[in-house]
Backbone bond lengths (Angstrom), bond angles and torsions (degrees), N, CA, C in turn:
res aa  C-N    CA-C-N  psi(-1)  N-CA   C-N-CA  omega(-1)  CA-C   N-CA-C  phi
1 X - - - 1.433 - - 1.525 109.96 -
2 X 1.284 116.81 47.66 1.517 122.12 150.03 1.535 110.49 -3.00
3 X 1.256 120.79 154.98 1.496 132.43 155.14 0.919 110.79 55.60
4 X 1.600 138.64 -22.41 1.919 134.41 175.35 1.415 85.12 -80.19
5 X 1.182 96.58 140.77 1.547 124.23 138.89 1.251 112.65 -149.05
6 X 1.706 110.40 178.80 1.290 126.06 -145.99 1.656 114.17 -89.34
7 X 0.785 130.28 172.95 1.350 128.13 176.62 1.158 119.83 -67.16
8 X 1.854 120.65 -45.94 1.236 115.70 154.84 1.711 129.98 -69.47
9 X 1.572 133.44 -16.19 0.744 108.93 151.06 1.619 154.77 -73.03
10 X 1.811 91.68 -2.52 1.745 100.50 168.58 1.453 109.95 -59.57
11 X 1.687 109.97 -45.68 1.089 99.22 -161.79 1.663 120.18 -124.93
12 X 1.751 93.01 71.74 1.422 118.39 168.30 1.219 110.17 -72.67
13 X 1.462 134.50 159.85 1.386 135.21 136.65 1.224 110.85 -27.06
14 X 1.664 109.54 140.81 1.322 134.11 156.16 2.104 106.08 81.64
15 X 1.726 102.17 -10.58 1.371 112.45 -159.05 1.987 88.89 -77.74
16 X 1.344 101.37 134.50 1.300 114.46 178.39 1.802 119.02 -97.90
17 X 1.219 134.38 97.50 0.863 135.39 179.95 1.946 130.32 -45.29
18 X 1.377 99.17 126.22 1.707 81.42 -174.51 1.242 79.86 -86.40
19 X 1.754 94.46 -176.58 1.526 125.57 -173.66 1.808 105.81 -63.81
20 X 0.832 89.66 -38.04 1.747 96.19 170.94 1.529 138.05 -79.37
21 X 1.106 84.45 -37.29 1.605 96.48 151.94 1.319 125.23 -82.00
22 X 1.661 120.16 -22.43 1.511 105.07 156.32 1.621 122.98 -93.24
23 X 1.224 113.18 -12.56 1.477 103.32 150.48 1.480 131.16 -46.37
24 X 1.273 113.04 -61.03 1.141 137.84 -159.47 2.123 83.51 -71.76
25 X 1.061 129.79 -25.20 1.543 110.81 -171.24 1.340 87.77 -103.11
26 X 1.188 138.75 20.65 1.847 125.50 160.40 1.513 98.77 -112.28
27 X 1.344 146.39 -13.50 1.326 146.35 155.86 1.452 104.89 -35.91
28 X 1.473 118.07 126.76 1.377 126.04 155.11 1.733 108.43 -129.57
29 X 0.829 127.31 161.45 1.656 121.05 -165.21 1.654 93.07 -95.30
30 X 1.739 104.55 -41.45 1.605 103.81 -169.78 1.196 117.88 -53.43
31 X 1.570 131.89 -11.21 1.138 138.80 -167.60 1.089 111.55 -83.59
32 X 1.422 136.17 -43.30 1.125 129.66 158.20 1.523 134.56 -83.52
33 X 1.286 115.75 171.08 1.643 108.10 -177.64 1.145 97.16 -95.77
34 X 1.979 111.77 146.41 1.285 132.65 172.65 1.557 109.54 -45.68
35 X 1.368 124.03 133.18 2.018 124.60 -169.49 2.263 78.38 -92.29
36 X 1.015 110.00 158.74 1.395 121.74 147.13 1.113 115.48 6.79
37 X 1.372 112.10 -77.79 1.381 115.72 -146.20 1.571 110.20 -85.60
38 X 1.945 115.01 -39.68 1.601 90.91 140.08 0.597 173.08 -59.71
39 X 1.348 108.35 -6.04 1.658 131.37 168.85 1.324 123.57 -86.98
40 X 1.365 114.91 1.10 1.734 146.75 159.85 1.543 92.88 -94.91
41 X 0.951 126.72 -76.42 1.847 112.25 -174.48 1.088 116.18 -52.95
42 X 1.412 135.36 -31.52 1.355 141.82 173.97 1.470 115.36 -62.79
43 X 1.271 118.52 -41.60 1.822 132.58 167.43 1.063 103.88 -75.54
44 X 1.501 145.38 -26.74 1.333 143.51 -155.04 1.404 86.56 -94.21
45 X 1.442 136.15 -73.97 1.521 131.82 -170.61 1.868 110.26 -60.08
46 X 0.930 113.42 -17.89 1.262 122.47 -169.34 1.717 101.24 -75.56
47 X 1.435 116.30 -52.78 0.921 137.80 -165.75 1.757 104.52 -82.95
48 X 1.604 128.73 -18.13 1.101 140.65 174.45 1.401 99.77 -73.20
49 X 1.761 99.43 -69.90 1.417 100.94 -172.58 1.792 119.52 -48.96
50 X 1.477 125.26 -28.51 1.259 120.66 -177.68 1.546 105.32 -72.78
51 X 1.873 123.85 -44.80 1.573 97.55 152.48 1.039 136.51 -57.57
52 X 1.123 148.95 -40.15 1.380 145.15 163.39 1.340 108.14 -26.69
53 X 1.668 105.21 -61.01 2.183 90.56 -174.49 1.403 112.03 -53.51
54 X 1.700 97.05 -44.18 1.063 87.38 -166.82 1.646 132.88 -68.26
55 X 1.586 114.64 -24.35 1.252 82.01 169.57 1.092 125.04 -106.65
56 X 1.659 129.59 8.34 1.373 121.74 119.28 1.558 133.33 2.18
57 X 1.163 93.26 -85.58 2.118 98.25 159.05 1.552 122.52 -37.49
58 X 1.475 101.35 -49.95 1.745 115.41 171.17 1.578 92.80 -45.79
59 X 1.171 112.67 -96.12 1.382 122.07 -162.71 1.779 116.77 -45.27
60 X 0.856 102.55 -18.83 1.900 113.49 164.36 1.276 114.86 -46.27
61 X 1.791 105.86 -67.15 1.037 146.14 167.72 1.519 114.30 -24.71
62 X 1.505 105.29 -86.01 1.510 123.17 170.53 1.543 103.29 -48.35
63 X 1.184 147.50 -17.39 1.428 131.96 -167.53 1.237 98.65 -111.14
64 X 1.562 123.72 -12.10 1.646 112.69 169.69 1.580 110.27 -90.51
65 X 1.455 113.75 -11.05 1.625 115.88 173.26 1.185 107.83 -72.51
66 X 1.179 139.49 -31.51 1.361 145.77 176.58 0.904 126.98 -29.39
């Protein structure tokens, strides 16, 4: 894995930032508004995670009837 490094090694002493690498550390996502399609992935996991508890809970359920 050539060329990745870690988050702490960008920003060692003496380590000089390229232009891309200091772009990329003024990026925050909150700054902009969600386009479409995250706001479909954002409901999509949202909407996963509420099945998951739930049938989590189901199966709780059934193993205390036992």
């Amino acid at each position: 894995m050539r060329g990745i490094q870690s988050w702490g090694s960008i920003h060692q002493k003496g380590h000089v930032m390229s232009k891309r690498e200091n772009e990329a550390s003024k990026f925050r996502p909150s700054d902009r508004p969600l386009n479409e399609y995250e706001q479909e992935q954002k409901a999509l996991r949202k909407n996963l995670e509420r099945l998951k508890a739930e049938r989590l809970a189901r199966e709780i359920a059934k193993s205390k009837d036992c």
